[in-house]
N, C-alpha and C positions, 0 to 999 in steps of 0.2 A: 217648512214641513219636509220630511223625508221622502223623497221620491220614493213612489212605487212603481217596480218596473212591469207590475202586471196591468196597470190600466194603462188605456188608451191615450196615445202622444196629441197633446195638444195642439191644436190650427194653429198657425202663427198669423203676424198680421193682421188685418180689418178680416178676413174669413172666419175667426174668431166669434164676431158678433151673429154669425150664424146659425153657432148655438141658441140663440135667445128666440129663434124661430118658434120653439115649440110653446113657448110664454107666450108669443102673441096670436098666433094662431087662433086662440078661443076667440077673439076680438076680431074678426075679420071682415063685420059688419062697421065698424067703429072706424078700422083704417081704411075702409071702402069709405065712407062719408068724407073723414079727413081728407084722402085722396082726392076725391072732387072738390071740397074748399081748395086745396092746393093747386089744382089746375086752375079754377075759376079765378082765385086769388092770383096767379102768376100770369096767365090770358088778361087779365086788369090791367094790369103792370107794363105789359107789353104791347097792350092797346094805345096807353098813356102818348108815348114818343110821336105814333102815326098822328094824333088828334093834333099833336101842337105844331107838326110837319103842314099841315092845312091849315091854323092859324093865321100862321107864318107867311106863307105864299098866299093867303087869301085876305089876312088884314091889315099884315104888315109892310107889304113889299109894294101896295097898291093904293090909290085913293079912289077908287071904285067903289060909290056908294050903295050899288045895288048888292053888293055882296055882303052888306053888314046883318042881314039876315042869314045868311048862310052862317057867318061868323058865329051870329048869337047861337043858332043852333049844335056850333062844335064846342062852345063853350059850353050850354047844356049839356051836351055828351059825354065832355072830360066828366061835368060834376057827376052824371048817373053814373062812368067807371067809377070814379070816387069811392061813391056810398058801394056798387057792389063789390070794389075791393077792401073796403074796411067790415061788410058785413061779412065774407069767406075768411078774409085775415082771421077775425075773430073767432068764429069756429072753428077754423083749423088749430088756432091758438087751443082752445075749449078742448077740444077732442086727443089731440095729440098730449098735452097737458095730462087728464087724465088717463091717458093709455102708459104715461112716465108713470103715474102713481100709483096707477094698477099692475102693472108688470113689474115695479120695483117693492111690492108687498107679496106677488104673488111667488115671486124669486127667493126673496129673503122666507118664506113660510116655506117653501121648498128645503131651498136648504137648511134650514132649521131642523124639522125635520129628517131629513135624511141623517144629518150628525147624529141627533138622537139614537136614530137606528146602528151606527156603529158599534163594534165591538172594544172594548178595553185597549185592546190591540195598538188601534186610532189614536185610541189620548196619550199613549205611551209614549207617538213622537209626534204629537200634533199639541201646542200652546191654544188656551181655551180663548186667551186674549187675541189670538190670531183668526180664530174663524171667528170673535167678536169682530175685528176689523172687516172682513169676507163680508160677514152682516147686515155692515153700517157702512162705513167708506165704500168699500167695492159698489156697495147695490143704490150709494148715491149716486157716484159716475154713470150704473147704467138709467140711470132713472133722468140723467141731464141728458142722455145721450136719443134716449128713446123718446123722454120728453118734450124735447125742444133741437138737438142738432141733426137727426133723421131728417125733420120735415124742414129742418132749412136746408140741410143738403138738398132734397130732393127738389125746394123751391128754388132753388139757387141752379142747379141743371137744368129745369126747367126754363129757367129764365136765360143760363146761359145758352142752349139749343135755338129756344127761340130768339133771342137774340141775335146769334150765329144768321138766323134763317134771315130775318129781317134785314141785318146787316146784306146778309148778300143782295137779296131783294134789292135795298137802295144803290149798295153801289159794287158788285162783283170783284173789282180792279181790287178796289181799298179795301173789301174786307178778304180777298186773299192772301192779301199780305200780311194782316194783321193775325189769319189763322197760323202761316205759316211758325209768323214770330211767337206766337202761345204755345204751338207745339217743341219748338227748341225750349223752351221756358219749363215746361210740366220735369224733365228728367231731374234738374236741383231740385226740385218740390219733395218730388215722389223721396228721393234717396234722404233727407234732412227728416221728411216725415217717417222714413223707419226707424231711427234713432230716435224720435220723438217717441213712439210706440217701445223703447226697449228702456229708456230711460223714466217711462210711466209706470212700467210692471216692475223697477228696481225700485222706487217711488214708494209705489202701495207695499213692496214687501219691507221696505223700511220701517214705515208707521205699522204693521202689522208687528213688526220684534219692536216697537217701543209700547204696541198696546200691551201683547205679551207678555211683561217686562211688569208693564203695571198691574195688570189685570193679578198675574201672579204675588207680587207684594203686597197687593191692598187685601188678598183672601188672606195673607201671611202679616196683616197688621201690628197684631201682638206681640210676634217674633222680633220684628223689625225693632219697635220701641225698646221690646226687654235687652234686646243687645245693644241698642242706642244707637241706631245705623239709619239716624235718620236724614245725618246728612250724605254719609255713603251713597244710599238708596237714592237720594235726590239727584245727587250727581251720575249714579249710574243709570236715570232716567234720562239725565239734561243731556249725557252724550249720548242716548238714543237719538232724541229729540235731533240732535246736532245732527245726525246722520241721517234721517231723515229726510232734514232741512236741505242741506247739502245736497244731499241730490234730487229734491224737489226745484233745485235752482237750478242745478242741470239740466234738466228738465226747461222748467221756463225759456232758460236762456235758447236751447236746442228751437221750442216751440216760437219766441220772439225773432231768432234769424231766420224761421220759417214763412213766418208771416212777413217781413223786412221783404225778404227775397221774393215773396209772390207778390206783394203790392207794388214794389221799386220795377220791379221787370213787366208786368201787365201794364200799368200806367205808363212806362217808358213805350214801350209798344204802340199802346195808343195815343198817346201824344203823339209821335213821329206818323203816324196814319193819318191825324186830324189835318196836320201839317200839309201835305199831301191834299189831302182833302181843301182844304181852304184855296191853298193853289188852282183846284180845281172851279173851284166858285169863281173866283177871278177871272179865272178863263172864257167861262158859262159852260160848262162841261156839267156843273150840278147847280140847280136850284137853293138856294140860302134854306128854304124846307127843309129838302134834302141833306142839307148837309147837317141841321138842327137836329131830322130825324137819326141821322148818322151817330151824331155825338152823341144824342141821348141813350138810342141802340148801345155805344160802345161804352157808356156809363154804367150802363142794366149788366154788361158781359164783365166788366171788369171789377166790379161789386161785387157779383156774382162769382167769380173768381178768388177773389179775396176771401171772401165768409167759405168758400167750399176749403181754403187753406185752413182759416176759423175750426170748422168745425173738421176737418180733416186731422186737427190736433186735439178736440174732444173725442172724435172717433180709436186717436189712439187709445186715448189713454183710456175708455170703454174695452177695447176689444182686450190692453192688458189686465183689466180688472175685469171681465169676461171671462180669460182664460183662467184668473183664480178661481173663480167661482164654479168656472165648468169641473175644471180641478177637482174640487171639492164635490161636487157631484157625482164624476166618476169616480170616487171610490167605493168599493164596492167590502163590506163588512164580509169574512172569512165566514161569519155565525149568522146564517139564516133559515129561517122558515124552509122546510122540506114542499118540495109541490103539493106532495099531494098525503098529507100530513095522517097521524093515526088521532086517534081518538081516549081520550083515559077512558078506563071505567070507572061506574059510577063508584062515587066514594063508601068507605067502608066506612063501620061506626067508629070503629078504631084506630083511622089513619091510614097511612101508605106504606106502603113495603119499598124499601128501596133493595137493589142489589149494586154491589161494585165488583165487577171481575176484571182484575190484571189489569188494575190502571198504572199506563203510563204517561206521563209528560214533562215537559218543560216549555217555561214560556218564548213567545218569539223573538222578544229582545235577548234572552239568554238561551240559545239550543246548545251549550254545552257544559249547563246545569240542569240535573234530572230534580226536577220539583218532587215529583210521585214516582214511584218504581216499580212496580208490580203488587199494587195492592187490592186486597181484597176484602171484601167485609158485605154482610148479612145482617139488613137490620129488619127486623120484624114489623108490621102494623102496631103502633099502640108505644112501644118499645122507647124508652130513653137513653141516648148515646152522650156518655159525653167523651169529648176528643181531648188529649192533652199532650204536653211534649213542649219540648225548648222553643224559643224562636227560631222559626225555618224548617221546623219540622215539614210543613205543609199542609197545617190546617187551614188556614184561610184559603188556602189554592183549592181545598178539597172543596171547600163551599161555594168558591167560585165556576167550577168544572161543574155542580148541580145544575146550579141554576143556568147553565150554559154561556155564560161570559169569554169561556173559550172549549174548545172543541181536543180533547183529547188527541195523542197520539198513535198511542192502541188501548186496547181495550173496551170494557162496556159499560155504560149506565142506567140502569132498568127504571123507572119507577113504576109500581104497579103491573110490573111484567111489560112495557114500553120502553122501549129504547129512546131517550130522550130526543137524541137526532133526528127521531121519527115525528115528534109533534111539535105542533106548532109552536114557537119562541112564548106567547102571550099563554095559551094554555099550560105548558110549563112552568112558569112562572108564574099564573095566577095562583097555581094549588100550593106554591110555597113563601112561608114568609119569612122575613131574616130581618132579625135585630142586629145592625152591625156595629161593630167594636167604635167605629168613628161615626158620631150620630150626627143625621143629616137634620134640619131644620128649616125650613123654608121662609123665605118673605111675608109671612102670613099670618092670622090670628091663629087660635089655638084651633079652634073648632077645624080649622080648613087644615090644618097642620096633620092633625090625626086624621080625618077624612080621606087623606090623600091614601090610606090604608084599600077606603072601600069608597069611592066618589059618589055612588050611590044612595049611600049609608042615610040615614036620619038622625036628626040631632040628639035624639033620643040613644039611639046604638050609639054617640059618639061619646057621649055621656058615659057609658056605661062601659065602654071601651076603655077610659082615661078612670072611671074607679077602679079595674081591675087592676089597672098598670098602679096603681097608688099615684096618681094623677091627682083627680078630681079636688080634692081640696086645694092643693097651692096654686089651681088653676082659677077655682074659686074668689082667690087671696090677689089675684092681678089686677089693676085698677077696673078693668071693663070684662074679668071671669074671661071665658069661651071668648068672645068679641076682643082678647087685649091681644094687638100685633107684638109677635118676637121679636124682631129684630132682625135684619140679613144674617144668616147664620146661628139665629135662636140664641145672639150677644145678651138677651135681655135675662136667659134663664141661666142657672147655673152646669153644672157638668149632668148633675143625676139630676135636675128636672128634664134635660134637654133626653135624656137617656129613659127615663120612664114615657115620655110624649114618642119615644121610638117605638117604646114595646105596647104602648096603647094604638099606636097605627098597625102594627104588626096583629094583634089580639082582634080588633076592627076585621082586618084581612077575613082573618077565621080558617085558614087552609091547614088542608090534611099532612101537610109534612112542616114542622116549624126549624129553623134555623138559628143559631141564637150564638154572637161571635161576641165575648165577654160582657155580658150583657145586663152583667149588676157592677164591671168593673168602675163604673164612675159615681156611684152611691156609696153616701156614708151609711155607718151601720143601722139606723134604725131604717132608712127608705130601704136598703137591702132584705132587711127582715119584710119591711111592705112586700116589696117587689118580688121577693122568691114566694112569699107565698101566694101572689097572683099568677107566679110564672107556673106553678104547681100546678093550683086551676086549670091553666090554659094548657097543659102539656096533658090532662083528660082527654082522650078521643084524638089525640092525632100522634103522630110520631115526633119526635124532638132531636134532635141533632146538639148537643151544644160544646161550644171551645169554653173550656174555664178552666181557671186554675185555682178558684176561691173553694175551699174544702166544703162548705154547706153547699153551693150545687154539684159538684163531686158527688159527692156521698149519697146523695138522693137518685141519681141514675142510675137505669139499668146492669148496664156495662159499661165501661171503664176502656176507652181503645186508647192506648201511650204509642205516638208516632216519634219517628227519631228519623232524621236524615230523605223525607218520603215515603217511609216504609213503615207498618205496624211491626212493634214490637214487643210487646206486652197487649193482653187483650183481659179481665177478671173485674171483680168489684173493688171497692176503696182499701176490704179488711185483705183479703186473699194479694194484692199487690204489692201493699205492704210486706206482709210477708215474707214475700216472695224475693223481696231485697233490693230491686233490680232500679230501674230507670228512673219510673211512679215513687218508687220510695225514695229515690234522693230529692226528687221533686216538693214532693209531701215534705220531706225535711227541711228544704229551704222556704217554700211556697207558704206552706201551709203551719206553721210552728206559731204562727200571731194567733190559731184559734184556742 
């Protein structure tokens, strides 16, 4: 994704995971519980050593019968640690488990969401395959991280402090030494596991340009096959895939000398300490207890040790799939909601008034192409416009600049004497509907297809929605009517079924200004006769906007605006442009000569 140098630079390192503070937050009752299994459960553990240190000196070192009572009762003791270390295990397990699940649903619905909220702008240099990877990958890691490697971190410092503490307790001499040598040990850790952490975030952005890569080809299906690039395509998947791999082994390998180095150097350590220690037994400087409790102590630290390496190289690879996500969150869309927003008035019988004065712009990927260039235009309530002119003229850009997809450079956009900037993005956009030239279809049956127009709607309005558009019957004609699934991307219907199922969602809408971006252009001619004259109907009582080049909606519009280069250039009716000779009429001659 292309940097944006206007949001905020990302944490580096494990401070990274700090963003996820505000995900757990709500749940503070839940890591408060966790938190006490965790202590309880690691106080168990550490009780464990002391119990068999008295064993030891009390049943093994002696033939004193009177102590076999004592005995029994520390072997009852280990077994009650036992059961209350496998009852807190467990709920800690329980709790932390589900705080993975719920924080890694309530992240990905986040940012879900927020994408949505982006402006056009976003998708221009952002792959949809790649915040699918953000989604899925990224918000698995935080979910192993949060679910399971937190609370063994935290179990595992717990264990090694106490530990530390014990150890000193038994024996001061031997476990100074042993801290000493652990502190010279931590500085290879630390420096192997930053590399681990940088080789994680190159990792996820790999699979992220192989999901890309897919996600893109598979919506480009039909392309792919009609040119025969299937084995192309495959290959230029498999060396994603490669590149991925490859540095996911990087990865590994960074992460297995990480682990090598912390377990080879701690156990080296403590072996040479046992060493020492045993010497010490020999001498009677320490108790065989003692020294049992020692070794155990130095087992719990050096485990503990180990798994904090463990999960120090899960934490990497979190806090780089962290920073994508945070990433992703801070961006911040150019086109939003004003604070403190205006309000329409109420609707008129006969639509909306728009105004355009001195628009100018260009998109942000191109600031030194002018889309618009000072145009103006006056459309009346009720009034039908249709827009026409070459490719590039900048009709689609005009329709997108309505509905506020992007935000002008100068100029103004009234609707209803409101400045669009001034209301809210939803209320904007509720009052207008747009059939667009590329019809969108959804995963869905018909019924939810069209609904998606007005979600409130009832089955009855949707019905009636889908006869206007000349629907209703081939919808009828589908194995299960209303109830029959399209297909991802409406595969299952043809060009002008998929294109009348637009303009019955759009007709559902019912809003005072309609949009309409060639929108009989994928009908053959009899659904075209259907459909215009539904579109006639629906263009009663509201204003109409429409881009076409087919001379039957031409001709039936008000006025007639011919755009050339951003700019109107011609403005009259179908008879009067002709004429007139100019633009409209070479158009008419090429366009329009099949009527």
């Amino acid at each position: 994704m292309t940097p944006n140098t206007d949001r905020p630079k990302a944490r580096s390192g494990l401070k990274t995971l700090a963003g996820l503070i505000p995900f757990l937050s709500p749940y503070r009752r839940r890591i408060f519980a966790a938190g006490i299994a965790l202590v309880i459960a690691a106080s168990a553990t550490l009780a464990i050593p002391y119990g068999f240190r008295q064993l030891i000196d009390l049943g093994f070192t002696t033939a004193d019968t009177q102590k076999a009572a004592q005995v029994n009762v520390y072997f009852l003791a280990l077994f009650a640690v036992a059961c209350v270390l496998a009852a807190s295990t467990a709920a800690r397990f329980y709790l932390v488990s589900w705080l993975g699940e719920r924080v890694t649903a309530d992240i990905r619905s986040a940012v879900y969401a927020h994408v949505l909220r982006q402006s056009p702008e976003f998708f221009e240099v952002t792959q949809t395959g790649e915040v699918l990877s953000r989604l899925t990958t990224d918000t698995t890691l935080i979910q192993t991280v949060v679910g399971t490697s937190i609370s063994m971190a935290l179990r595992n410092v717990l264990l090694l402090i106490g530990g530390l503490l014990m150890m000193f307790i038994t024996s001061i001499k031997l476990s100074f030494i042993i801290v000493v040598m652990l502190l010279a040990i931590i500085l290879p850790i630390v420096m192997i596991g930053r590399r681990v952490r940088k080789l994680s975030r190159a990792s996820q952005d790999r699979i992220a340009d192989a999901s890309g890569l897919a996600s893109e080809r598979m919506n480009a299906i039909a392309v792919v096959q009609a040119f025969a690039h299937e084995v192309h395509e495959a290959r230029q998947f498999g060396n994603a895939v490669e590149r991925a791999f490859g540095t996911a082994i990087d990865r590994v390998r960074a992460r297995s000398i990480l682990t090598v180095t912390a377990i080879l150097l701690v156990f080296g350590a403590i072996v040479f300490v046992l060493w020492l220690g045993a010497h010490a037994v020999m001498e009677g400087r320490m108790s065989a207890g003692e020294l049992g409790q020692f070794i155990l102590y130095s087992a719990i630290v050096s485990g503990a040790i180990g798994a904090l390496s463990e999960t120090l190289g899960d934490a990497q690879r979190a806090a780089g799939a962290s920073e994508r996500l945070l990433e992703l969150l801070a961006e911040r869309s150019p086109i939003a909601s004003p604070e403190h927003p205006q309000s329409l008035p109420a609707r008129a019988a006969n639509g909306s008034r728009l105004e355009l004065e001195h628009l100018n712009f260009h998109y942000p990927s191109r600031p030194d192409q002018p889309s618009l260039a000072d145009l103006s235009l006056d459309i009346a309530p009720g009034e039908t416009v249709a827009i026409v002119g070459p490719s590039g003229a900048g009709k689609t850009t005009l329709f997108q600049l309505l509905l506020r997809f992007y935000d002008l450079q100068t100029g103004n956009i009234r609707l209803d004497g409101v400045d669009i900037r001034s209301l809210k993005l939803q209320d904007l956009r509720n009052a207008i509907g747009i059939v667009p030239q590329d019809t969108v279809v959804f995963s869905a049956n018909a019924m939810e297809n069209i609904r998606y127009g007005r979600p409130e709607a009832t089955d009855a309005e949707v019905i009636d929605a889908a006869k206007l558009a000349a629907a209703h019957e081939f919808i009828e004609r589908l194995p299960e009517g209303y109830q029959s699934f399209l297909g991802e991307r409406g595969v299952r219907l043809s060009g002008g079924q998929r294109q009348r199922i637009a303009i019955a969602r759009a007709l559902l809408k019912n809003p005072p200004l309609l949009l309409l971006d060639e929108a009989t252009s994928a009908l053959d001619a009899e659904s075209e006769r259907l459909v215009q004259r539904a579109l006639e109907a629906a263009m009663v009582g509201r204003t109409t906007l429409v881009i076409a080049h087919r001379l039957a909606t031409v001709q039936r519009a008000t006025r007639i605006v011919v755009m050339e280069q951003g700019r109107i250039v011609e403005t009259g009716t179908h008879a009067s442009l002709v004429e007139a000779g100019g633009l409209y009429a070479q158009l008419a001659a090429l366009q329009f000569n099949t009527h």
